[in-house]
N, C-alpha and C positions, 0 to 999 in steps of 0.2 A: 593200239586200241584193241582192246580184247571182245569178240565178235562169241557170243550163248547163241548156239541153237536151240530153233524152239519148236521147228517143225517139217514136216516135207519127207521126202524121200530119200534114199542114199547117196549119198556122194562120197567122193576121193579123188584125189592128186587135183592135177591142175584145177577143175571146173571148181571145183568144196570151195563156194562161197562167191563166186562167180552169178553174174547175172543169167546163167544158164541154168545154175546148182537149182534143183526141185527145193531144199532145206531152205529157211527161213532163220537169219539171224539178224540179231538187235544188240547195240549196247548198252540198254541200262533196261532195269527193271519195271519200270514205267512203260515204257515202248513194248515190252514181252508182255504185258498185263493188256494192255492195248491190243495187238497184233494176233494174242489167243482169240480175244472176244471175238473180234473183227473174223475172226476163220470158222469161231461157232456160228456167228451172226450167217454167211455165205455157206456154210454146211446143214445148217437147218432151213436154204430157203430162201432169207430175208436178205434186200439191197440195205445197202448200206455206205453213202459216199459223201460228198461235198464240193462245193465249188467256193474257192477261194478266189476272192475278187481282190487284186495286188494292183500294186502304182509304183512301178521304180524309179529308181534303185531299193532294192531289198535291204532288209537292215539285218544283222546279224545273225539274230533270232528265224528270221522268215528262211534266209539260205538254211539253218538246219534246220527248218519244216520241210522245205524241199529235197534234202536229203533223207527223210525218213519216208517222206512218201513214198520213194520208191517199196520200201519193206509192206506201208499198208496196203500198196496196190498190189502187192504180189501174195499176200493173206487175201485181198478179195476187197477191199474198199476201190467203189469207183470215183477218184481224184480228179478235180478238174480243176483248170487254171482261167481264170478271167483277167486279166491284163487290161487297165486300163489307163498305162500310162500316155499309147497314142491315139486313143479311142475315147468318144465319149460313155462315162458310164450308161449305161440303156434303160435306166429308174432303179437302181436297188440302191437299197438303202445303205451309208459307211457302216453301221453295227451288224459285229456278226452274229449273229444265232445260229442256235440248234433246233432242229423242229423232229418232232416222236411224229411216226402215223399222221402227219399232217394234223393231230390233233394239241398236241403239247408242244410250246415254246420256252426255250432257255436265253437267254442276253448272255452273250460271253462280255467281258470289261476287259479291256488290254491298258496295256503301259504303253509309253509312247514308242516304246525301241520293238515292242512285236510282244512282248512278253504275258502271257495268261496272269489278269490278277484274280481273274474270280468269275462267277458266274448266277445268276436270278432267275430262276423258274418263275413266269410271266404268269401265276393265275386267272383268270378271267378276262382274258386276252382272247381276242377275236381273231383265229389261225389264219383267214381268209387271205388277208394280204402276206402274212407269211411264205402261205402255199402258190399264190400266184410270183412274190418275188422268186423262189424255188424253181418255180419252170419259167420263169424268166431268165434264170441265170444258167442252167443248166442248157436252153434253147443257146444263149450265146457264150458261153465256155468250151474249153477245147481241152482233151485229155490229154496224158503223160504231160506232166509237168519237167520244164526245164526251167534252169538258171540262166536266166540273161542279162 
């Protein structure tokens, strides 16, 4: 797997690319398009995270979401994990979204196996329970993300 840096500070020999290394690398160009933003967003200021509310077993798709996480959290995205395979969900909804300043919402649309088919910017959508599912989920999520 061929590993582009894309940001961070110096490295060599052993640590170059190690979970210690300051540099930041990705492989494909999608994920580097991502992980820039993600480091402007955290350089100018601004939070910028998610909480991913899962049921295992993980399907193939979701283990490389987890895998990548680790890159977005080290650019500066706060990641969190809700697991709700032994646990009652605690009211959020199965659709994921995207929510702007707690003012603007997106519907993400998956496929059955994990996979992004697309996504609907919600206009005149009422953010309210949005915002409230957001610190609902975030109160019960728990950061660094593992595979179980």
């Amino acid at each position: 797997m061929k590993l582009t840096r894309i940001a961070g500070g110096d490295c060599e020999g052993d640590d170059c690319g190690s979970e210690d290394c300051p540099a930041i690398f990705v492989t494909d160009r999608g994920t580097i398009a991502w992980l820039v933003r993600v480091r402007h967003f955290r350089d100018t200021g601004r939070w910028i995270g998610r909480v991913h509310l899962i049921s295992r077993p993980l399907s193939d798709y979701l283990r490389y979401e987890f895998a990548v996480y680790s890159h977005t959290v080290q650019a500066g995205e706060d990641v969190r994990i809700l697991d709700v395979t032994d646990q009652p969900n605690p009211g959020l909804p199965m659709q994921d979204y995207w929510l702007f300043d707690d003012t603007t919402v997106v519907r993400m649309d998956y496929a059955p196996d994990g996979t992004q088919l697309g996504r609907e910017l919600l206009e005149g959508v009422d953010p309210g329970p949005y915002v409230a599912w957001k610190q609902l989920a975030l109160k019960h999520a728990s950061g660094s993300p593992t595979i179980g």
